[in-house]
C-alpha positions in Angstrom: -6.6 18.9 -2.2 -6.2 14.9 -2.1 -9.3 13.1 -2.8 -11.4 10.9 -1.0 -11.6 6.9 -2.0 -13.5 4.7 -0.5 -16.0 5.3 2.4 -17.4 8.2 3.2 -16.5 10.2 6.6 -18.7 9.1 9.1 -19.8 12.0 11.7 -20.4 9.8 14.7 -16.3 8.8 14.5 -12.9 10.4 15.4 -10.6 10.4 13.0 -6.5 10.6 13.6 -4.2 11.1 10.3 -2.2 8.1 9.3 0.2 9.4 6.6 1.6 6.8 4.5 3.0 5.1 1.5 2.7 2.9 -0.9 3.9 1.1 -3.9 2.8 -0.3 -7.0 5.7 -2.3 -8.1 6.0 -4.4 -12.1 8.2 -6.6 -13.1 8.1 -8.4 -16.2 4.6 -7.6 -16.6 3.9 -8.8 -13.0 2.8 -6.6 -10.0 4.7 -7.2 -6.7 1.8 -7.3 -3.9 1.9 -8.2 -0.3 -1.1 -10.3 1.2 -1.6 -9.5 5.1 -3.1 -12.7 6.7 -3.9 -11.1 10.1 -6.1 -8.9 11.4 -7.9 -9.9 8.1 -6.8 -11.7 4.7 -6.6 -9.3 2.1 -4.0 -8.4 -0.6 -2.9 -5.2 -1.1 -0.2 -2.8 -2.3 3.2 -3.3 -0.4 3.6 0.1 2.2 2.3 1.1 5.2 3.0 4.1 7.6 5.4 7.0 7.9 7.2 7.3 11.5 6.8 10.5 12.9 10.1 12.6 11.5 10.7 9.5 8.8 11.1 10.5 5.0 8.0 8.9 2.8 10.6 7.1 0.6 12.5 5.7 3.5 9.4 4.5 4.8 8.3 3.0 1.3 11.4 1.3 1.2 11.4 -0.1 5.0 7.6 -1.1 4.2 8.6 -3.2 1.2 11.4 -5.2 2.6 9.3 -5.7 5.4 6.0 -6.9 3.6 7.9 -8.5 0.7 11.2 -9.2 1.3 12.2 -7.2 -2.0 14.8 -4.0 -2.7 12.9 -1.5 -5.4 14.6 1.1 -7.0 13.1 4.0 -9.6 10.5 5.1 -7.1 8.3 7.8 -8.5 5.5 9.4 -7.0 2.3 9.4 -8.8 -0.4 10.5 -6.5 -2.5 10.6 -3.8 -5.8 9.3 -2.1 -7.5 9.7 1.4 -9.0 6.9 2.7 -11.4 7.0 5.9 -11.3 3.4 7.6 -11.3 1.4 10.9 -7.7 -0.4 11.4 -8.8 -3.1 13.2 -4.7 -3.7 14.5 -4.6 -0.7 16.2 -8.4 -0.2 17.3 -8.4 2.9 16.0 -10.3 5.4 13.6 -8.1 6.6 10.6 -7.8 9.1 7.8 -5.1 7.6 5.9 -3.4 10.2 3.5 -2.2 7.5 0.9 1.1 8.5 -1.3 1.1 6.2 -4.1 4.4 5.7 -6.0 5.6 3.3 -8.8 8.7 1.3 -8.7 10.7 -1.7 -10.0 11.7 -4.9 -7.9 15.3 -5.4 -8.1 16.7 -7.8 -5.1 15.0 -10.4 -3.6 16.3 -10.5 -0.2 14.2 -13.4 1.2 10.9 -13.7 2.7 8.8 -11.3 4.2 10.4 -9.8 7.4 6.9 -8.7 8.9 5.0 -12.2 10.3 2.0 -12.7 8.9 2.7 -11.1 5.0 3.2 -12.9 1.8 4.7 -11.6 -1.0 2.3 -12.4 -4.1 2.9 -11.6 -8.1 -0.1 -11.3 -10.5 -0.7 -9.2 -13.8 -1.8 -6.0 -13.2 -5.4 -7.3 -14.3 -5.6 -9.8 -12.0 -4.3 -7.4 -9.4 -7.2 -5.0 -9.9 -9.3 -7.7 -8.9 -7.5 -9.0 -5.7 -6.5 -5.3 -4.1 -9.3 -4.9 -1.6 -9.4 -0.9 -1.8 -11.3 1.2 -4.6 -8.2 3.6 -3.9 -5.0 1.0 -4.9 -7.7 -0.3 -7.8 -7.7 3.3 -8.8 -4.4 4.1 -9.2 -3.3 0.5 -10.9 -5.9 2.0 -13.6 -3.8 5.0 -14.0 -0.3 3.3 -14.0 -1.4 0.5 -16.3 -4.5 1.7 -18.5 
């Protein structure tokens, strides 16, 4: 069973799965995260969701070009989280089934293909205090102690 993160299911709200994928990436002792400026600022780990009949990892990788402008390689799954939210871009009610994986940065291609994204590097410290979701703060507690 993957666990729940975050806020609790609310019973006056319809849900719809959102699987999806995501990646804590470290280089030189620096995290590779992606801050989203629109619907709201926030900073968060580079990923988003899986296409209906896409591959997870071909998503992950899509996802981090497109929030960071960066190739990874060495991707390794490490877990798992649900998250129950409201995604404001989409209007829409979400259980987001959150596949977490670790990986390395290895070409920059450019900026960020997807408007509104910046790609951002802080220890994984710092990073634990900028990710706005107790899930992603979770799981750099696991990866980096």
């Amino acid at each position: 069973m993957i666990p729940r993160i975050g806020e609790p299911v609310r019973s006056d709200r319809r849900y719809k799965v959102r699987p999806g994928a995501y990646a804590i990436l470290e280089r030189n002792s620096q995290v590779l995260l992606t801050h989203q400026l629109i619907p709201v600022p926030e900073v968060q780990f580079p990923g988003g969701g899986i296409d209906r009949g896409e591959h997870v990892l071909r998503a992950l990788h899509r996802e981090i070009v497109e929030e960071t402008g960066w190739r990874v390689g060495g991707l390794r799954r490490v877990g798992a989280y649900r998250r129950f939210t409201y995604m404001e871009e989409y209007d829409l009610w979400a259980e987001k089934i959150c596949h977490v994986y670790f990986g390395r940065p290895s070409i920059c291609l450019g900026q960020p293909k997807e408007e509104n994204h910046l790609a951002l590097w802080a220890s994984a410290r710092v990073a634990m205090d900028l990710v706005e979701n107790d899930g992603e703060r979770l799981f750099l507690r696991r990866v980096f102690g």
